[in-house]
C-alpha positions in Angstrom: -1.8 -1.0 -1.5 1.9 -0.6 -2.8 2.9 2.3 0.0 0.9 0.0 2.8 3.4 -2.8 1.5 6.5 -0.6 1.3 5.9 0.1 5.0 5.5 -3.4 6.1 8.3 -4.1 3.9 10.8 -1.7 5.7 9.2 -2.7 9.5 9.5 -6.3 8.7 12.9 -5.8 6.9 14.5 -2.7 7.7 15.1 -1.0 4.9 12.9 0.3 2.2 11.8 -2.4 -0.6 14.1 -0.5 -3.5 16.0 1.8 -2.0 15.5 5.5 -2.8 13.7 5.6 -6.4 14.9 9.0 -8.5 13.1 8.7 -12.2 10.9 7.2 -13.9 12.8 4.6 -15.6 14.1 3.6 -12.4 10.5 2.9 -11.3 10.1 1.1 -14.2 13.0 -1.1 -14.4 12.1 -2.5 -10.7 14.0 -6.0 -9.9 12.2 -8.6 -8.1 12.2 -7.4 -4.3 15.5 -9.3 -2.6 14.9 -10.5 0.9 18.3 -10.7 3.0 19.6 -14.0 3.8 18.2 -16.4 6.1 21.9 -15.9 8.4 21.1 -12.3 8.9 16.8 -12.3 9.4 14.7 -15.5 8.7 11.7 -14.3 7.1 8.3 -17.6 7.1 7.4 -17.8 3.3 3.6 -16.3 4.2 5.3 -12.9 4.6 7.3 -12.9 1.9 4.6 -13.7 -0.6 2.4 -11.2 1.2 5.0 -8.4 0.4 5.5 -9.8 -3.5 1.1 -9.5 -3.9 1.5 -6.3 -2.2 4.4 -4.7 -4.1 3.6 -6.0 -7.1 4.7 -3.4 -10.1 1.4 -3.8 -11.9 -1.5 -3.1 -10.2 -3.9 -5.3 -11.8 -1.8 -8.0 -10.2 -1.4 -6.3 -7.4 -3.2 -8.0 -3.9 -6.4 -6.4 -3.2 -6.8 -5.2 0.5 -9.3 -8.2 0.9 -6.7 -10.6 -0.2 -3.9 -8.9 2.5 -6.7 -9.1 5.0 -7.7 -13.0 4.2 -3.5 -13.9 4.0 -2.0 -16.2 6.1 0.4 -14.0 7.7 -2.1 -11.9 8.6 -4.4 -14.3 10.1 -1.4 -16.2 12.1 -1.7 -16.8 15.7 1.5 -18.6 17.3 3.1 -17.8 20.7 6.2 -17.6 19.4 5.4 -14.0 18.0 6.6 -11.5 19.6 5.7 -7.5 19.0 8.6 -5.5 19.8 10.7 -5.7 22.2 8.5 -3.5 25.4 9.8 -6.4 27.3 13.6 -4.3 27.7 11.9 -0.9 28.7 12.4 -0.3 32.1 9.1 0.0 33.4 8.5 2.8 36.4 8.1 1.4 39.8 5.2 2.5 42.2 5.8 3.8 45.3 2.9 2.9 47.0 -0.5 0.6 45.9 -3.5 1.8 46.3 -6.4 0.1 48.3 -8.7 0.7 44.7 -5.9 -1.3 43.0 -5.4 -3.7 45.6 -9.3 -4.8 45.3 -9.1 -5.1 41.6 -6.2 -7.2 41.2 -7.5 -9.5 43.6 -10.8 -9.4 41.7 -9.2 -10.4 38.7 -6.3 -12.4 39.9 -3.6 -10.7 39.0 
């Protein structure tokens, strides 16, 4: 559970949760994770506590995959998400349609 947060740590963030980790004791003396300020990334509270259950240092306290599964950022729907940003790409223009694809955009509307 702590590498699955660690990787939605740095995709949500950035950068990795503690930087590069070299020994033990470094592990061991972990700080409390530090989001950056609202000015450079505004982060909703729902993730932020997600990533504290899942990055917990001790696992017993750690969140269980049911408990990521049942959090509120995981269960959010809003239109104001947006995945990516596949909107800039460039997409490849057709040259022709074909009479198949004709029929089943009109089918469906499109």
């Amino acid at each position: 559970m702590w590498s699955l947060g660690a990787v939605l740590f740095t995709m949500v963030i950035g950068r990795l949760p503690y930087g590069r980790i070299k020994t033990e004791d470094e592990a061991r003396s972990l700080k409390p994770l530090v989001f950056p300020p609202p000015s450079v990334l505004i982060l909703s509270s729902q993730v932020k506590e997600l990533l504290i259950g899942m990055l917990a240092y001790v696992p017993s306290s750690r969140y269980t995959l049911n408990r990521v599964k049942n959090s509120e950022w995981f269960n959010m729907a809003s239109d104001r998400v947006q995945i990516g940003s596949f909107y800039l790409v460039r997409q490849p223009q057709k040259v022709c349609d074909g009479e198949r694809e004709r029929e089943v955009k009109a089918e469906y509307e499109i």
